[in-house]
N, C-alpha and C positions, 0 to 999 in steps of 0.2 A: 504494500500500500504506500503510497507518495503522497504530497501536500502538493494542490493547484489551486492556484486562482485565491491565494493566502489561505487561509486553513480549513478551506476542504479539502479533505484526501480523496482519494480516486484510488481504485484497483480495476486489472482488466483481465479478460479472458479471451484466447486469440481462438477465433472462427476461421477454422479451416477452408470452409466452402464458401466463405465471402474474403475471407485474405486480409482479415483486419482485425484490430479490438472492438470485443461488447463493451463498455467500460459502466461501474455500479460507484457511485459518490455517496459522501457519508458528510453534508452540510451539520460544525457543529452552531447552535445556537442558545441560548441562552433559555430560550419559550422550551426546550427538547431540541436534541439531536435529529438528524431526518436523512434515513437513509433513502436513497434514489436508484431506485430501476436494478437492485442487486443483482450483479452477475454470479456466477460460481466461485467463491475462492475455497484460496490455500489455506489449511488447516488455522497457519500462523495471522492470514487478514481477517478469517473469521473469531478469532478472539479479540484482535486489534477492534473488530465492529460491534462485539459483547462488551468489550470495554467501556463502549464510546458510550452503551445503553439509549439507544436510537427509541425514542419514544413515537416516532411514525415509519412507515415505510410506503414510500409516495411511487406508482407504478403509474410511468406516462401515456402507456397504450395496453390492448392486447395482450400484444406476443410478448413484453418485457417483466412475466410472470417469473423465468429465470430461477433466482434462488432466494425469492419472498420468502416462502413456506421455512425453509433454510433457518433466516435469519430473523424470522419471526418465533421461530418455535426456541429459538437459543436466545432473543430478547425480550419475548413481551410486546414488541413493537406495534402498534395496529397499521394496519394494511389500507392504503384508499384507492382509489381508482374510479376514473370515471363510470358515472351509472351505464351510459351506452356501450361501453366496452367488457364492462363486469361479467357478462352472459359468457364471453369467450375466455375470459380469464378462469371465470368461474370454471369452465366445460375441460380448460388445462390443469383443471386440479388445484388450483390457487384458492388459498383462503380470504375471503374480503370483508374487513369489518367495518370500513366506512363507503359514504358516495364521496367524492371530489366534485366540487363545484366551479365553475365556472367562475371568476373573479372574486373567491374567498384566499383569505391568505394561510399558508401552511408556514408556522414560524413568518421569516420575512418576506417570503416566497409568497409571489401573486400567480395564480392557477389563469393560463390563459389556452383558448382555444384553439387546436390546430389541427380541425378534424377535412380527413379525405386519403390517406391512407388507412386509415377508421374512422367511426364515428365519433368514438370518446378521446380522442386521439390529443394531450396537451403539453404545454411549454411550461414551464417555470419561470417565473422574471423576478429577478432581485432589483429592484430599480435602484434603491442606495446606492447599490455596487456596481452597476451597468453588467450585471452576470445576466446572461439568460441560458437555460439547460433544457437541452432538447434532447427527444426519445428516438421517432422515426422521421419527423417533417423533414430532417434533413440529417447527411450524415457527413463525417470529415474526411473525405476519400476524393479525390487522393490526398496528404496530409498538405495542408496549408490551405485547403481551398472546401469551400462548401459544396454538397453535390446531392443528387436526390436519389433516392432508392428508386430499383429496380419497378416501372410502373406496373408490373403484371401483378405484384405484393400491394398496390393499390387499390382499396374499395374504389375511388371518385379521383382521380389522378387530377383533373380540373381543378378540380376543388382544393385540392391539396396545395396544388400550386398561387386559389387565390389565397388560401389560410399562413403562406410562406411569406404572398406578399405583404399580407399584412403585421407579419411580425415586425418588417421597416418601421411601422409606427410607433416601436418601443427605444426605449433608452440604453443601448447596451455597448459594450466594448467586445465584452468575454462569450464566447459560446463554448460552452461543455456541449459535448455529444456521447450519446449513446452510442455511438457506433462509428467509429475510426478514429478521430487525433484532432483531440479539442485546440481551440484559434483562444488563446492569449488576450490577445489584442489587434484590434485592427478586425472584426470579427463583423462589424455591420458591415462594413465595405466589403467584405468575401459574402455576404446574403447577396446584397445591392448584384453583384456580378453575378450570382447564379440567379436570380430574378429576369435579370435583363436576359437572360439567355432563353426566357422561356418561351414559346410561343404563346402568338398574341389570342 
């Protein structure tokens, strides 16, 4: 486990058949700790993460069920996830004890909308911090640049890409991703450029 974007840590699990990191964030805060989209770890992250005692565990789509169950049954942690996407999470065996709302805040964390690869499909925005942490709207492939999943794994592929555009709307530098090699800085201008790239 490493520290990004000042002290949240990050760990990853490298996907063979896409060629990149899942990566699971452990945001600490003062309201509760809040782990993000946990992937699989090593015996030694999974105590680093019982440590931390994550009083939620925030799953931004679907498929990013991973190793909730995992790291809920070794913290206590409860589980959210959007109402619309709960049914499939549900159907993968995932435990879910709350809904996720749409503009309610988890800790500092405002719940923002990013549905068309799923329905329940969301962003996290730390606005303080200009952090924003994304699940599937978009992933860091190839490393330094923003890029979009594969459209066939898209419910609404359109739509995805207006819920993209509208992330420009937010305040941010930092983009954590779920899935390949989170942007530092300089992170709205790598969106701005896979935007423009979309068709019209």
């Amino acid at each position: 486990m490493e520290a990004i974007a000042g002290d949240i840590r990050t760990w990853a699990w490298f996907s063979t058949p896409h060629g990149y990191n899942f990566n699971g964030y452990l945001v600490a805060h003062p309201q509760g700790n809040i782990c993000i989209d946990p992937v699989e770890a090593s015996a030694a992250d999974l105590e680093e993460i019982a440590r931390a005692h994550p009083s939620r565990i925030v799953l931004t789509n679907r498929n990013h069920v991973r190793a909730a169950n995992r790291v809920r049954e070794r913290t206590g942690a409860r589980v959210a996830i959007h109402p619309a996407d709960a049914p499939h999470a549900l159907g993968q065996g995932a435990v879910v004890d709350d809904e996720l709302g749409v503009g309610e805040r988890v800790g500092p964390l405002v719940v923002v909308a990013v549905p068309g690869k799923s329905p329940g499909e969301v962003a996290l925005h730390w606005p303080e911090r200009k952090i924003l942490i994304v699940g599937d709207a978009v992933i860091g492939n190839p490393p330094g640049r923003c890029g979009p999943l594969r459209e066939r794994v898209m419910d609404e592929p359109a739509r995805l890409r207006e819920s993209v555009r509208g992330l420009l709307a937010l305040d941010f530098d930092t983009l954590l991703v779920g899935d390949g090699v989170s942007i530092l800085s300089g992170a709205k201008e790598r969106l701005r450029k896979l935007v423009a790239s979309f068709p019209d």
